[in-house]
N, C-alpha and C positions, 0 to 999 in steps of 0.2 A: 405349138401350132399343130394339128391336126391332118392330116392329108385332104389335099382338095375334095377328092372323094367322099371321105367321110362327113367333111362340111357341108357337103352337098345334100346328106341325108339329112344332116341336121336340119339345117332350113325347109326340110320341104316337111318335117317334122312339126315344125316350128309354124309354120302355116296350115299344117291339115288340121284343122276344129270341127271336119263331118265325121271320121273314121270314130270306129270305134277301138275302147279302149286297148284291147286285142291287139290289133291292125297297128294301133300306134309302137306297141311292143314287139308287135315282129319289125316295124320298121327301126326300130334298135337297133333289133340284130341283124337287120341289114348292113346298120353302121359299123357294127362291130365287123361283120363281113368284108367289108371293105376295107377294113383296118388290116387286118390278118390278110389280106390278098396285096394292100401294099407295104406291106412291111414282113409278111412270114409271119409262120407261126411262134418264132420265138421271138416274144413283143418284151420290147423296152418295159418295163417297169414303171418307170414315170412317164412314156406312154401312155400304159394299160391306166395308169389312175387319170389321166388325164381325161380320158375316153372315159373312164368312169362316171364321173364329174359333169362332161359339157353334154352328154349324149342324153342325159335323166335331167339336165333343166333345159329343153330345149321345150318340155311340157311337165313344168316343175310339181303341178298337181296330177300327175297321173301317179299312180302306185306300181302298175302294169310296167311300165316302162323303168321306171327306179329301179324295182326286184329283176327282172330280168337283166339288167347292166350289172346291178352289185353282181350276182347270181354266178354268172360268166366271169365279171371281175375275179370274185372268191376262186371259184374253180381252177380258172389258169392259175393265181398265186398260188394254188396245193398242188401245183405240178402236172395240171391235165390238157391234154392236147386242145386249144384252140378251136380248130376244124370238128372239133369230134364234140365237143363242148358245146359250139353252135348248133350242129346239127340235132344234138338231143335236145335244147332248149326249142327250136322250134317245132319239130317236134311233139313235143309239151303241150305246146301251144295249138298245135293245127288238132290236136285230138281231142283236146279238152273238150273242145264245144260240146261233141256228142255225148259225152261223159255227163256233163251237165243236165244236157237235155233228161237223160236216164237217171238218172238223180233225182231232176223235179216231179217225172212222171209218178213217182213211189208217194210225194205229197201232195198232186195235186187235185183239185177237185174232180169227180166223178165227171163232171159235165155243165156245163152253163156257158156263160159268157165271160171273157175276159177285158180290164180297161190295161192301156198301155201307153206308154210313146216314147220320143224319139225311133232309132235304127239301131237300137242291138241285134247282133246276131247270136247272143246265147238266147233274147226270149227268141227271136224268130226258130231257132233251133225246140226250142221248147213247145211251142203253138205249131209246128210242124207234127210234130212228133203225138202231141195232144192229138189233134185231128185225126190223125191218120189210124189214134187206138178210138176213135169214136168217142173221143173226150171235152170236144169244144164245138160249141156252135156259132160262137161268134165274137170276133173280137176289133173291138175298140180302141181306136186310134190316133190320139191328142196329136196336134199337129207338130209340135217343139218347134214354135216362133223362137228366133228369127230367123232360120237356115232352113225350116222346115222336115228336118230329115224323117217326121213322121210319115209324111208322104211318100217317101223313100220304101219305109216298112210297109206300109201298106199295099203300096204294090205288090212287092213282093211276097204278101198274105197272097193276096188276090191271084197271082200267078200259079200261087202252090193249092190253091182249090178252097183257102177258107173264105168265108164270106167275112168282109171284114168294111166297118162304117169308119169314116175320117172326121171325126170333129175338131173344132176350135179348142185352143188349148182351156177358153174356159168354162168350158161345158164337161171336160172331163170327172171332175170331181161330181157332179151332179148324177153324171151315169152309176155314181157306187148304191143306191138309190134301188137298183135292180139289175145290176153286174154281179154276177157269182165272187169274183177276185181281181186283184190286184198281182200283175207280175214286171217287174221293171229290172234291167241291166245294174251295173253300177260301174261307176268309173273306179272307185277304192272303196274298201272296208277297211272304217276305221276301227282303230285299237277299243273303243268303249262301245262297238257294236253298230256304231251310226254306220250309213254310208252315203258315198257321194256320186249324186245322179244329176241328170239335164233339169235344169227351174221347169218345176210344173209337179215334180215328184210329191215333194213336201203335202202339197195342197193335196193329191189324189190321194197318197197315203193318209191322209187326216181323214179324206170322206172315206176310205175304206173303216177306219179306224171308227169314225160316227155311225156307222150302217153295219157293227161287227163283222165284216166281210175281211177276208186273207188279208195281208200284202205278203208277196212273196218275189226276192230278189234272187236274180241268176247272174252266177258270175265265176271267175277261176280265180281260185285262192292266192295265184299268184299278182291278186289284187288286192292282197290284208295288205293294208299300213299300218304298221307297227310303231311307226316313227309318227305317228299324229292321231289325237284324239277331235271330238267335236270343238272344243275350245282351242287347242294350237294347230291346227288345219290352215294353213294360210291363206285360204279364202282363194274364190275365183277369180282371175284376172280379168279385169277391165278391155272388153273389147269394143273395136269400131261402133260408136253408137249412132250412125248412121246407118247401122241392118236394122234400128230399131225404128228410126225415121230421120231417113234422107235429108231435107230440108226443114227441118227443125228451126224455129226462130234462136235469135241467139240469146234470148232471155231464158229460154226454157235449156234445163241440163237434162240431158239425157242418158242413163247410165244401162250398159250394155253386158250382163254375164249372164257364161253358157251354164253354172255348175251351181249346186247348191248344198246343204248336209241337210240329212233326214234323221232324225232321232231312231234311236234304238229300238224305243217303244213303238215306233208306230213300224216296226217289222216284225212280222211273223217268222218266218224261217230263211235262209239263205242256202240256195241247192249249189254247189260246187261241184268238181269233177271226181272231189273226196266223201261227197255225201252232203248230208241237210244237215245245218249248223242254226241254231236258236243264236241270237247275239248274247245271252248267258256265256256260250261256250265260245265263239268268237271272242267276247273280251277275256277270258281266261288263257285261250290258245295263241292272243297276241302279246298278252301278258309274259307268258312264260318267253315269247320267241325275243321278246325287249331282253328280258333277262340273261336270255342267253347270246343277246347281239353285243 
């Protein structure tokens, strides 16, 4: 059993489905945080793998969250302080954004408009950054039914000076039509180059895909999943389907997920905080890291 504390993170882990994938992964290491403050820095063994274990399925498909616990795990069993272990993991994490953002500027289009949606903060980092070098005029913002957090992102455009329109999630696709690109977050990059983002991607990446136009994914590398391709991905969990309608007759079933996989093909490049990766080189680089796991 776990210390109350640490349970505590778990659960609220276990309940957050707005946050991004990030946010979920520094709240790890908050768990781990709390672990090392009630127990010290010289952790039990079966402990540490214990914490290993419950802290990465409390959101069994994030990738973010899994690397970052193994990550930590690995390190303390080579003998590295704890405290000092934490501190550079996040770290990692709170810098990347920017890193990312400078990454995608080198690929991305000179100027037009962008479609997007849900609340990432690497593309917001990214459409920030774009406007401010006099590179976007506008961007596009699918709502992501059921929680909405598109609406989330878009504010947040609007606050920082870009002009930014909110459609229905299914009008997005329609905008690739005469959208310059496609930019979307991702939850994990899978090993054969897909990756996994909010339902709605799939679709806008296809109309990018019909109208030759980019898709371009932002995201920190310590979101490869090495451990799952597009076929043994264990698929998104089944949520509350009453975010999708409330009072549903009870003839009709209603099925409710946040996450989806997008083919390999239908991405263009993936900007990291290591640089712009083709899924060519993504499945090569997860390849070898399987190998060497």
């Amino acid at each position: 059993m776990l210390p109350p504390r640490v349970e505590a993170v778990i659960r609220r882990i276990e309940a957050d489905h707005t946050s991004g994938a990030a946010h979920i992964a520094s709240m790890g290491l908050e768990a781990i945080e709390a672990l090392v403050l009630d127990r010290g820095p010289k952790l039990d063994p079966l402990l540490l793998r214990e914490a290993a274990r419950r802290i990465p399925e409390a959101q069994a498909t994030n990738a973010a969250l899994y690397n970052v616990v193994r990550i930590f795990a690995q390190l303390v069993a080579e003998g590295q302080d704890p405290p000092d272990v934490v501190k550079h993991l996040r770290k990692e994490i709170e810098t990347a954004r920017d890193k990312v953002a400078r990454s995608f500027l080198k690929i991305a289009p000179e100027g037009g408009s962008v479609v997007t949606l849900t609340n990432s903060a690497n593309v917001l980092a990214c459409l920030r950054l774009l406007r401010r070098r006099g590179r976007l005029d506008r961007a596009y913002v699918m709502e992501s039914r059921p929680l909405n957090e598109g609406r989330l992102l878009a504010g947040t455009l609007a606050e920082a000076g870009i002009p930014v329109t909110l459609v229905p999630d299914a009008a997005g696709p329609g905008l690739m039509a005469h959208a310059t690109f496609v930019l979307t977050g991702a939850d994990s990059v899978l090993r054969d180059g897909a990756i996994v983002n909010k339902m709605g991607t799939y679709a806008v990446a296809l109309a990018a895909a019909d109208h030759r136009r980019p898709a371009y994914v932002a995201c920190e590398t310590f979101k490869f999943d090495a451990r799952h391709d597009s076929v043994s991905w264990p698929g998104s969990p089944a949520m509350d389907p009453s975010q999708v309608w409330d009072d549903a007759p009870k003839n009709i079933d209603v099925e409710n997920r946040y996450f989806e996989v997008v083919p390999a093909r239908l991405v263009t490049m993936v900007a990291t905080e290591r640089g712009c990766y083709a899924p060519d080189t993504i499945r090569t680089m997860l390849a070898q890291a399987r190998v060497q796991g």
